[in-house]
C-alpha positions in Angstrom: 65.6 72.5 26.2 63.0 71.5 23.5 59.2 72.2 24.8 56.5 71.3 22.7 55.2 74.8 22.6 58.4 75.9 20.2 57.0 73.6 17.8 54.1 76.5 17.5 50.7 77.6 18.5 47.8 79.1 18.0 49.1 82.0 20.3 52.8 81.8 18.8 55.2 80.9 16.0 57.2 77.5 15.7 60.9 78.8 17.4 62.9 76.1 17.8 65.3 75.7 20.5 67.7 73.0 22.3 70.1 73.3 24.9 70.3 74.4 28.6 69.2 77.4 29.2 69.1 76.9 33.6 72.8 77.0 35.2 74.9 74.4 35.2 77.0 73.5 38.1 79.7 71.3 38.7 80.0 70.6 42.7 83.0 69.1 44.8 82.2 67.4 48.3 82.8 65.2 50.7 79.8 65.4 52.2 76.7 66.6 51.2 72.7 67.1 51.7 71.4 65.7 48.5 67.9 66.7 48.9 65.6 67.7 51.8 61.8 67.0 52.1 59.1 66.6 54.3 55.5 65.2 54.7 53.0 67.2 56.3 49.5 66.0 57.6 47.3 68.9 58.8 44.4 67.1 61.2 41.3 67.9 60.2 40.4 69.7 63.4 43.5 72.2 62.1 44.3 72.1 65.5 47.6 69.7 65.1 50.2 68.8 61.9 52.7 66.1 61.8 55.4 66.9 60.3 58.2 64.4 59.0 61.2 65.8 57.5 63.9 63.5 55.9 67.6 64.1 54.1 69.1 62.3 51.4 73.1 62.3 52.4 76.0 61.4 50.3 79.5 61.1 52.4 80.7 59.8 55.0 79.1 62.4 57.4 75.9 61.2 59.3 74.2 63.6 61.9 71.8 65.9 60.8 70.3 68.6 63.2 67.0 69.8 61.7 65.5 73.0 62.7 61.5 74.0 62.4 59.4 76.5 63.5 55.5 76.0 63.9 53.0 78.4 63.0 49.6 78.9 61.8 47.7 77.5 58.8 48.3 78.7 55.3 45.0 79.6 53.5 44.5 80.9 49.7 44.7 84.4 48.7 41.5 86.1 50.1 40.8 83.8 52.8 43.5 84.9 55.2 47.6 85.7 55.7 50.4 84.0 54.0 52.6 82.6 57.2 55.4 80.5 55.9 58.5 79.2 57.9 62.0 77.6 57.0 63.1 74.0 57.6 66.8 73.8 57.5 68.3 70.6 57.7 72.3 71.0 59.3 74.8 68.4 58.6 77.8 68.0 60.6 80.0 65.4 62.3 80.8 66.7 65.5 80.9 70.3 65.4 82.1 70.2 62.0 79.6 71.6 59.3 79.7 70.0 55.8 76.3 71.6 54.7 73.3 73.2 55.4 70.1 73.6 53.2 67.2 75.5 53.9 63.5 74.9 52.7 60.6 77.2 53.0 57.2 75.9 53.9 53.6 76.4 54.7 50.8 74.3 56.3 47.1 73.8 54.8 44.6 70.6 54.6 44.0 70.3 50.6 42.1 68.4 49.7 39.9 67.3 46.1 36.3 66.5 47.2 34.8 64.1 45.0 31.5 62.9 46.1 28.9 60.8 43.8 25.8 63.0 42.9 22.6 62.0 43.6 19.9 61.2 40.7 22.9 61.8 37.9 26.1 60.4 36.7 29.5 61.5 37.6 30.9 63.1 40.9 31.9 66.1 42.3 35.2 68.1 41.5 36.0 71.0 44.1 38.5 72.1 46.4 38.5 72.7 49.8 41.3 74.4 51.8 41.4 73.5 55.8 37.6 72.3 55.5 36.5 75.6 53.3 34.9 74.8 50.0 36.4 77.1 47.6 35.4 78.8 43.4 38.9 78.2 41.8 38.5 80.5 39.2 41.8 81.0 37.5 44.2 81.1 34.6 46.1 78.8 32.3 49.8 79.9 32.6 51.7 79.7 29.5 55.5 80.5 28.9 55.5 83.6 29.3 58.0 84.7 26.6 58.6 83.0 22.9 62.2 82.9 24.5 62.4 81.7 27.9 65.9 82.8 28.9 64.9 86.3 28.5 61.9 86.5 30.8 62.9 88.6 33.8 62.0 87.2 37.3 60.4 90.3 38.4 57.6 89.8 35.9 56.5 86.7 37.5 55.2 88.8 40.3 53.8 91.5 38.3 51.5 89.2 36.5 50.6 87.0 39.6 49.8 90.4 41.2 47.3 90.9 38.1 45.9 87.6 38.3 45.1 88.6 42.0 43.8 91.6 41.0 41.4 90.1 38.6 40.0 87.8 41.8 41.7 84.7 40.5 42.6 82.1 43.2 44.6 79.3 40.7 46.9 78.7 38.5 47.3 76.2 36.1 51.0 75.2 34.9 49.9 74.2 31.4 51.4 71.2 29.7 52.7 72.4 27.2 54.7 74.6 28.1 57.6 74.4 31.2 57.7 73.3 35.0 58.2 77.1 35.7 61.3 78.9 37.3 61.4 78.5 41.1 60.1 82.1 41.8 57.1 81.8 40.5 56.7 79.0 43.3 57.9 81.4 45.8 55.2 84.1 44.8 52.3 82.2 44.7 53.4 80.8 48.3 53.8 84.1 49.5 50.3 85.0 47.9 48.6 82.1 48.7 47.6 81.4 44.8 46.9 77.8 44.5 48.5 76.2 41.4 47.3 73.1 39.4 50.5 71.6 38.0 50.5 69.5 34.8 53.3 67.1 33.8 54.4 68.1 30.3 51.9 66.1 27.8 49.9 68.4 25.3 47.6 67.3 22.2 49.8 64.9 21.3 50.3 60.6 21.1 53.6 59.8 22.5 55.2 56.2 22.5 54.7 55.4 26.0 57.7 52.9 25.3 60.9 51.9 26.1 63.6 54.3 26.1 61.2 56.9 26.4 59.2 56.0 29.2 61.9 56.1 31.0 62.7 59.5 30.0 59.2 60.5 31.8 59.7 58.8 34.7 62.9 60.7 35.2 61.7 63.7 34.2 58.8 63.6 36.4 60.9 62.5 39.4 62.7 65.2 39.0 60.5 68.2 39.1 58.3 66.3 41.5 61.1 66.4 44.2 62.4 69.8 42.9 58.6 71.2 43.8 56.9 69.2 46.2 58.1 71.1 49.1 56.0 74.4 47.6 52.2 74.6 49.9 51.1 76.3 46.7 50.8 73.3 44.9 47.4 71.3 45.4 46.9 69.2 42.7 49.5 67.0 39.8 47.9 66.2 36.8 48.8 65.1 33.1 48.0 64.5 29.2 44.1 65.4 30.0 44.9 67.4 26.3 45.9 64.1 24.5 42.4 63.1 24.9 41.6 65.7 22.9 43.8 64.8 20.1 42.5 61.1 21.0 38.9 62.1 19.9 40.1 64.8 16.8 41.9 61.9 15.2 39.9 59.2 16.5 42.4 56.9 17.8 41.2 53.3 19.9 40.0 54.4 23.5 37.8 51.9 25.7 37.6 53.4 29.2 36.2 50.4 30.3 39.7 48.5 29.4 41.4 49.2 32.9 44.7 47.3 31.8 47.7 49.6 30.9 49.5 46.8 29.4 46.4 46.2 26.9 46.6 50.4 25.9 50.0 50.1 24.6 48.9 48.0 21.8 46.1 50.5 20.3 47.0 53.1 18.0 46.7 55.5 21.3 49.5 54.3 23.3 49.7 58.1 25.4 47.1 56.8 27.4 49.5 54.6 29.6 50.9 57.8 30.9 
């Protein structure tokens, strides 16, 4: 582990740290669910959702039974209850079971409403939840220790429960920081916070190139598919902060260039991310 946060902030000093500090585990199959996931598409009526839900499976076992249960939209905190179900995906040959995996899940229409405004520049930014317009008034979540290993799970819902005490409805994962420990997921589904989730780029200029790019795409892959099942999440974003080190140190930025290939050869390469 090495987050850009531990290099220092204005809110803490520079700790260092490497290593993995999530469990490790080495697994022995012969057949196995390798991931499950699922689209959703609430109509905008909220009177139907299609659901699609797929398996990744390694081994030589093939049949999957899948088992859903329908219910209810899920709205954001003050607008209604929480209802969340299970998808579990079964995979067997026969009657034989080789493995099971279970994902919770909720249904809402999200959606970012950007319309142009009339007599000025620009467009709108809002959210609406199954066709409600909603105030996001929120926090930025930071890690919420200096060191991370020690941050006990039942604090995640103690300070969610004091952002909903404060009227807060979202949460955003700041980049700098981590893509957070699953339970803080599972509580703001169960409260119906909404969170903003950032991919990990923070008031910086990164290299955008080669060996490293790669590193972000696999990165990102990873915590995308690791999280997208969670309703919570309404929104994936990235580096918005590197413009902000873009205009403190006054580094090449055209927004009218619209080529990618062209920003990799200013002195603001970050851009391409």
């Amino acid at each position: 582990m090495l987050i850009e946060v531990s290099q220092g902030w204005v809110w803490r000093p520079a700790l260092l740290t490497c290593g993995p500090w999530r469990p490790i585990n080495l697994e022995v199959y012969t057949s196995r669910i390798a991931d499950l996931f699922f689209t959703a598409d609430v109509d905008k009526s909220l009177a139907a959702a299609e659901i699609v839900a797929r398996c990744e499976v390694e081994g030589d076992a093939s049949e999957v039974k899948f088992e859903i249960v329908f219910q209810e939209q899920l709205v954001a905190t003050r607008y209604g209850g929480q209802p969340l179900r299970h998808l579990k995906a079964i995979l067997l040959t026969g009657v034989s079971v080789y493995d099971t995996k279970s994902k919770r899940f909720g249904l809402r229409r999200a959606e970012v409403v950007q319309r142009k405004l009339q007599d000025v520049a620009g467009a709108s930014f809002f959210f609406q939840v199954n066709n409600v317009p909603m105030i996001c008034g929120g926090t930025d979540w930071i890690p919420a220790d200096t060191s991370i290993p020690r941050i006990e799970l039942s604090r995640y819902r103690v300070w969610l429960e004091l952002a909903i005490g404060g009227n807060q409805s979202m949460i955003r994962i700041w980049d700098g920081g981590i893509f957070e420990e699953e339970v803080f997921y599972d509580t703001c589904d169960k409260m119906g916070i909404l969170v903003w989730q950032d991919f990990m780029f923070a008031c910086g200029n990164y290299p955008a190139q080669g060996e490293f790019l790669d590193l972000v795409k696999r990165e990102a892959t990873a915590n995308a598919k690791r999280l997208r099942h969670h309703p919570c999440i309404v929104i994936w974003t990235g580096n918005n902060e590197d413009y902000q080190y873009q205009e403190t140190e006054n580094l090449d930025y055209d927004p009218e260039d619209q080529d990618p290939e062209q920003w990799l050869k200013t002195d603001f390469p970050a851009r391409y991310i």
